[in-house]
N, C-alpha and C positions, 0 to 999 in steps of 0.2 A: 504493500500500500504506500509504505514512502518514495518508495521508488517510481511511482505510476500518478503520482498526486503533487500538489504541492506542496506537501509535507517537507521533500527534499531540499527545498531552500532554507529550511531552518535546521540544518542538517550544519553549512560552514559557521553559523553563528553560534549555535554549541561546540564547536570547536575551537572558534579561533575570536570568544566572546571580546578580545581589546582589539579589535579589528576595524578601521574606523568606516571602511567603504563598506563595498557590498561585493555578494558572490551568486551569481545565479548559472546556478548548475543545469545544463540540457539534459536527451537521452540519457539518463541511467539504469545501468542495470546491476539489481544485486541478490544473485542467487547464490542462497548457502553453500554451495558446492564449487561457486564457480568465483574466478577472478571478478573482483568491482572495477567497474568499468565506468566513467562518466566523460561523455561527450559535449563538447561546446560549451566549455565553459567560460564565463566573462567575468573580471572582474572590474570594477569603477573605484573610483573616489567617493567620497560623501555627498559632491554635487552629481555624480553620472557619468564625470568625463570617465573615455576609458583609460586601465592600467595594462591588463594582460586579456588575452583571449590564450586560450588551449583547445587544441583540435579535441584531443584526448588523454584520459590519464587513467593509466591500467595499473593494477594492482598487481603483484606476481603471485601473494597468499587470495587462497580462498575467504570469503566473510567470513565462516565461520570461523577457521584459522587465526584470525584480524582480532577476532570479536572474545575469543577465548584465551591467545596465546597471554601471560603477564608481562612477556619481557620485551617482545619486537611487532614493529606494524608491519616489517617485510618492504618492499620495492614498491616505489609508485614510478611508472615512467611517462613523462608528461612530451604528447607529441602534439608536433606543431604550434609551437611557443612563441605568441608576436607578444613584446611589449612597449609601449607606447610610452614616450620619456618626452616631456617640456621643462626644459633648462628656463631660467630666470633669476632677477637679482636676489632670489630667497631661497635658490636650489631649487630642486625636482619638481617633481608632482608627486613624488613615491614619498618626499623627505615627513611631509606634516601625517601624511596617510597612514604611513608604519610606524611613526614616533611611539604611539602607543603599545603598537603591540611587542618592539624589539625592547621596550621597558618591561615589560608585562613582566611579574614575578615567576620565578621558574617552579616547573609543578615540585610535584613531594617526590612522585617515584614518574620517569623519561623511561618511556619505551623507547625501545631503539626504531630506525625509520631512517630508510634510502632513497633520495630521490633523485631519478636518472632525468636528464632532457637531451637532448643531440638537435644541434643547426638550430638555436633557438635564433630568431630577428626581432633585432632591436631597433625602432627610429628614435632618433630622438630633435626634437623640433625647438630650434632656437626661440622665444618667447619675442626677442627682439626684432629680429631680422622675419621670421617666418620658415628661414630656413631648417629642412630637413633632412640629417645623414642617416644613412643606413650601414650601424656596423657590421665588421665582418660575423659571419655565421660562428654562435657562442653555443660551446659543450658546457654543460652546468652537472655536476657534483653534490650533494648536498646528501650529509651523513651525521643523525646524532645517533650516540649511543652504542658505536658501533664500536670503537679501538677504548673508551672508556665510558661507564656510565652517565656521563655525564656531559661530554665531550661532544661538538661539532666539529666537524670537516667539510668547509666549501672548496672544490674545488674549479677554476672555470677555466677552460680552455678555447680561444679565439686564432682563430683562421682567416689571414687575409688572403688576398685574390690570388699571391702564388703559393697558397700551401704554407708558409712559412705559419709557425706557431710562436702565440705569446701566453705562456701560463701562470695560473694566480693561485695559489693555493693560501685558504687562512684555517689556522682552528684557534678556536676560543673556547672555556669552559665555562658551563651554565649560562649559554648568551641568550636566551630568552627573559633570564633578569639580570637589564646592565650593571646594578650593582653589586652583586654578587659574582660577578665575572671577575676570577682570579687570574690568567693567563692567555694570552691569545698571543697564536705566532702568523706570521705571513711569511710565503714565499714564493717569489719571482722569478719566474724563466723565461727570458726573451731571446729568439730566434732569428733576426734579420726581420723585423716587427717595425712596421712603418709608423712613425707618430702622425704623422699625418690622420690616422685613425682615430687618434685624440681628440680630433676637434673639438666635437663637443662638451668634453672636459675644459679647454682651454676658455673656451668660451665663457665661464662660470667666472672667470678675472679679465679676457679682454672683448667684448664682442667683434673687433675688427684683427685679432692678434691672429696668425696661424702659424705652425710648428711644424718643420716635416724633420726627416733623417729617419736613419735606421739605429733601431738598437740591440744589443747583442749583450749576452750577460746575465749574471743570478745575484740575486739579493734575497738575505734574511731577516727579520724581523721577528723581535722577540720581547714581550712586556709582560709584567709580572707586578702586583696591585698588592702582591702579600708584603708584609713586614721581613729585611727590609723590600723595598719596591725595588724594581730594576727593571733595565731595560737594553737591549744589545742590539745592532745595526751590524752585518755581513755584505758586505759588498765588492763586486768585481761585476762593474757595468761598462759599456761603449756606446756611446753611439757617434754613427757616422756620418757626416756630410749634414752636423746640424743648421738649422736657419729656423731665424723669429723674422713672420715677415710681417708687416701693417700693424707694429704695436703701437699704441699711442707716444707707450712712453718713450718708445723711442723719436720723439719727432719727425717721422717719416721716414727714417731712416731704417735697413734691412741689417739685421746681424747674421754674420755665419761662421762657423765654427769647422776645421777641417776635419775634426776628430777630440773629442769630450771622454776622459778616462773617470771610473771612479771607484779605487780598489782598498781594501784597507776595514780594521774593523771599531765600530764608535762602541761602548757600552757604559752603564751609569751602573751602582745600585748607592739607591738615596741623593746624596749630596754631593757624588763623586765620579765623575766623568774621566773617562778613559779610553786616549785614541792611542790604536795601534797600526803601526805601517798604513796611515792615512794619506793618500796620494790623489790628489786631481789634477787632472793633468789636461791642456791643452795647448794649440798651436798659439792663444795667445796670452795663456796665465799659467800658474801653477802654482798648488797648495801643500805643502809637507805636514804633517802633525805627527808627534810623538809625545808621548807623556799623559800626564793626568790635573786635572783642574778640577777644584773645592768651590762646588758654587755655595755663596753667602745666605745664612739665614736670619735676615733682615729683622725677627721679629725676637727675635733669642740673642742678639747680639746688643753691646753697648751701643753710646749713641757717637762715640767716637766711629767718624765715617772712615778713618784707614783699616780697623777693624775688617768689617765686612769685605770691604776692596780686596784688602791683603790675601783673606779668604778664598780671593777665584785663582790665586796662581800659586798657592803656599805647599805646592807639592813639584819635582822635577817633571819638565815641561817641555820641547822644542818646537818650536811655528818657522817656518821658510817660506817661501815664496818671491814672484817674481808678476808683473803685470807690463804687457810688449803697449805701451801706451803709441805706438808709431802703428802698430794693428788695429786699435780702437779706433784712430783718427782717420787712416784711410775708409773703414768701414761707418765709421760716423759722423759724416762733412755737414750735418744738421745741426747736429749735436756740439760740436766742436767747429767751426766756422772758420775758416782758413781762408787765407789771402787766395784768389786765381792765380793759379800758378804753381802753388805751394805743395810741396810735398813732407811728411815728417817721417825720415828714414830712418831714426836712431833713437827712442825716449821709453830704455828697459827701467820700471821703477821697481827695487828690488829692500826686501825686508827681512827681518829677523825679530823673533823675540824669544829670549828661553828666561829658565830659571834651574836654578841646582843648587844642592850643600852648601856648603863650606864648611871650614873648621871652625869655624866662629859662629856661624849661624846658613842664615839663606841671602842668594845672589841670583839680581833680577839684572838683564843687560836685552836692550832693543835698540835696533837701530835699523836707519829709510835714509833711502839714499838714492839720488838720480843721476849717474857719473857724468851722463852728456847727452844735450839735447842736439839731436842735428836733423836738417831739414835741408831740402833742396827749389830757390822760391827761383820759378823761370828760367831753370837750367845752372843755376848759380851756387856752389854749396856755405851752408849757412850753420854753423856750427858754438852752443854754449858748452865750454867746459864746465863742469861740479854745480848744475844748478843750485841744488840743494841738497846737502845730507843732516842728521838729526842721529843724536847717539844720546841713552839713557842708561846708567847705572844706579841701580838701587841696593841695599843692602840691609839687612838686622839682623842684629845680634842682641847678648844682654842688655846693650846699651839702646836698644826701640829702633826703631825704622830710620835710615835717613837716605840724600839722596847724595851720593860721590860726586855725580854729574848729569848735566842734562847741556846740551848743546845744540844749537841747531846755526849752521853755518851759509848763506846765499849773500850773493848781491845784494836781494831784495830785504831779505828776513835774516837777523841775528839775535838766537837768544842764546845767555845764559842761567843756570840754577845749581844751588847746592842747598844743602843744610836739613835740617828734621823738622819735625813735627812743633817743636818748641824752640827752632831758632833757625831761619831758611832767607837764601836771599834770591830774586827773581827778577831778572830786566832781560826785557824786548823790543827791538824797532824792526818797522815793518814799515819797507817805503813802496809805495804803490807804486809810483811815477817812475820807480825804477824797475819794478817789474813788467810795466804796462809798455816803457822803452823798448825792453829786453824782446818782449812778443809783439809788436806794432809789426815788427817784419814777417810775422808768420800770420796771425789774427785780423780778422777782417775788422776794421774797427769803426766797421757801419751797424756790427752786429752787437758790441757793448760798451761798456763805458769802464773805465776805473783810474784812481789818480784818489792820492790822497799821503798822510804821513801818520801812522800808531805808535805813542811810544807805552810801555808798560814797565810799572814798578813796584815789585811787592815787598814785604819784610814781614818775618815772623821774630817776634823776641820774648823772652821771659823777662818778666821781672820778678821782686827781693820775697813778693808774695807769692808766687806759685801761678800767677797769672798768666797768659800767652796772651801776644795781643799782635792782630794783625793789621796791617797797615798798605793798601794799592791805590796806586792811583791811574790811569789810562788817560790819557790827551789824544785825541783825534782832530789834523787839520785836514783840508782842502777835502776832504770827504766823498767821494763820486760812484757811485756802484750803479749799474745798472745794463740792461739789454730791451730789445724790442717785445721780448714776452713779459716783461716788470715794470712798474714804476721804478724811476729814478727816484733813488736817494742819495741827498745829498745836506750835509754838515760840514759846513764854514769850521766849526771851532765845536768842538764838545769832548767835555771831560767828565769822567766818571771815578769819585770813589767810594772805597769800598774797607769799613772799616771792623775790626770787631776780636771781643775780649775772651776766651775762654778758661776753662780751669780745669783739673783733671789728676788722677794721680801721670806720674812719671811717661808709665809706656802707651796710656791716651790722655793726653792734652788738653783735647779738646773734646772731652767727654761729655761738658754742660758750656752750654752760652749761653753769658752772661749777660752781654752787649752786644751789640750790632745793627752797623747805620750803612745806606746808600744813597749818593747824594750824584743827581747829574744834572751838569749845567751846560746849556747848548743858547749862545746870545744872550737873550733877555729871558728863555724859560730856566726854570729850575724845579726839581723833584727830590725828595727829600723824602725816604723810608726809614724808620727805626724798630727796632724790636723792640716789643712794650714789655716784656715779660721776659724774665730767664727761661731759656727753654733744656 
């Protein structure tokens, strides 16, 4: 009688009660003896729009079997699987739909349950544009209960136009109640898998961006919600002959990429991140990691803010890298605006930052440096020796944090720094007019504006009470910044400072403030801020 009536529609709503759409099941049939069989099935949203249609979904147990065994519902194979997807600035049409029920609390006792699909088709229809892709033909997986009681296995396997496979596999534990989800892993195997397939993902951040290349490669993915928490990243990816084309933020401008590496493995548990032979690698950058980093917990720490800081690098660490800025510029003449004529054949900016032991305590040392900029403007070579380099040593020991040295050496910008937390000296001049000199010959200078003179002065001292007390001040002349996507700004004379008292034992200083004022004056205006309160 259920089977032959309308009965059957109230058939998906006792099952899958936090369901927010609707399910109307066609032909079925269900004889004791024989596989359950339900044809045309449709499901909606909560207005009607459609989600999924299924031609049909066959059981491999008998009902009776279904109906009696405790432990397993057996195989449902679901044929001929369209789902209907609208991307928008709020996600899906599936996202508000299923909220409910992938929250839904997990029952007491999970029978186990397979569900096979083959060649399922996906559209999915931009919201914005109107446009509609059709992914490649998707194998879907889907197993609880089967390798642990408790435990899912999705697996989904996509087939683009030559056969080439990209596969997805996740399990998670207890995922029909998210909060009780202890561990879920992902894993990635791509085959010569064209991004280009992507789009509709992509589109979810630019409506007008598209992405093509090939990728090749396996990544792992591993999170764990138990005490402590953890989490671990395996990767050895490629892709090739990447390119972002029509991104906004690019200003019209197209990037491409000869070959994108990314091998190495990232993992956390708690507060404590850990990269191992971390390598990204491409034709125009490149990223080293070794070591391990203490991120700060902001709410358990004193109110001395070197505390916390100290905390993201207070373990042995190495960072390298290198960026081909003469590859960004040919590939980005929007973006970077260059003389006609101009070519920039030579501006490798390259960097360091580690940290390690010592026998005294720990040593932080960083340093950026741009050996030489060269360019070729109308067939003519044009070349700056040592634009700019910057070197920073840091150290502590019993005696608290202090800094050895900080420098930064250019034409344009020269600072120096030393000293701790409780006694530091800091001056900088930065001349626009001589850096705007320096690039006039390379830089279209229809496209911005700059000119101007910074000087900056700070001091930290103690005094005979235990007091720290800080003291900067900032002078800005001739002032000019600007380009044709901004307003001009611009400041004849403005000076800015910045003053203020704190107290603290020894190794944080500045643990309470006491004091603290800002004071700027530009002409005839002036602004005047004070702390009312020790904080």
């Amino acid at each position: 009688m259920v089977a032959r009536t309308a009965l059957r529609q109230e058939v998906p709503k006792l099952l899958f009660p936090f369901f927010k759409g609707h399910v109307v099941l066609g032909e079925t049939s269900l004889g004791w003896m024989s596989p359950v069989v339900v044809r045309d099935v449709r499901v909606t949203d909560p207005e009607g729009a459609p989600l999924l249609t299924i031609g049909e979904v066959r059981s491999s147990a008998t009902l009776w079997w279904i109906a009696t065994d405790k432990n397993s519902l057996g195989r449902l194979d679901l044929r001929e699987l369209a789902a209907t997807v609208i991307t928008g600035s709020k996600g899906t049409n599936f996202d508000q739909t299923l909220a409910d029920f992938w929250n839904a609390p997990a029952p007491d006792k999970q029978k186990s349950l397979e569900l096979v699909c083959e060649s399922a088709r996906v559209d999915v229809t931009d919201e914005f544009s109107g446009e509609i892709v059709t992914l490649p033909p998707i194998d879907v997986s889907f197993r609880v209960g089967m390798s642990e009681p408790d435990a899912v296995e999705v697996e989904v396997t996509a087939r683009d136009t030559e056969n080439a496979t990209s596969s997805l596999r996740m399990r998670t534990v207890s995922p029909l109640g998210t909060a009780s989800a202890k561990s879920m892993e992902w894993a990635v195997t791509a085959e010569h898998w064209q991004l280009a397939q992507l789009t509709p993902l992509v589109k979810q951040w630019s409506t007008a961006g598209r992405v093509f290349g090939v990728l090749d490669g396996t990544a792992n993915v591993s999170v764990s919600t138990e005490t402590p928490s953890r989490w671990s990243c395996d990767s050895d990816l490629q892709i090739d002959q990447l390119e972002m084309l029509g991104w906004p933020q690019l200003q019209g401008d197209d990037f491409r990429l000869e070959r994108l590496d990314l091998q190495g493995r990232i993992s956390a548990i708690d507060n404590l991140i850990r990269c191992q032979r971390v390598h990204l690698n491409s034709n125009v950058a490149e990223l080293k990691a070794d070591g391990t980093w203490s991120t700060p917990n902001w709410q358990q720490t004193s109110r001395d803010i070197g505390t916390p800081l100290l905390s993201l690098v207070d373990e042995d660490f190495q960072l390298v890298g290198w960026i081909d800025g003469a590859e960004f510029a040919r590939q980005l003449p929007r973006t970077l605006p260059l003389r006609e004529g101009t070519t920039i054949t030579n501006a490798r900016v390259k960097w360091e930052l580690g940290s390690q032991k010592s026998d005294t305590g720990r040593v932080w040392i960083g340093r950026l440096g741009l050996n030489e900029l060269a360019a070729e403007t109308n067939g003519a070579p044009w070349k700056w020796e040592s634009p700019i380099a910057a070197e920073l040593h840091l150290k502590r020991d019993a005696g608290g944090l202090a800094c050895e040295q900080f420098v930064v050496n250019s034409e344009f910008l020269r600072a120096q720094g030393t000293g701790t937390l409780a006694h530091a000296n800091l001056q900088a001049v930065a001349d626009l007019d001589r850096l705007n000199q320096k690039l006039s010959d390379l830089l279209d200078s229809r496209q911005y504006q700059m000119s101007g003179l910074l000087r900056l002065n700070a001091q930290i001292a103690a005094d005979a009470d235990h007091h720290v007390k800080l003291n900067t001040t900032a002078d800005i002349e001739r002032l000019v910044l600007g380009n044709p996507q901004q307003p001009l700004w611009s400041e004849p004379q403005l000076q800015a400072t910045i003053s203020a008292i704190g107290s603290g034992p020894t190794e944080a200083p500045w643990q309470r403030l006491d004091a603290g004022r800002l004071e700027l004056v530009a002409g005839d205006d002036r602004l005047l801020v004070e702390l009312a309160a020790a904080a």
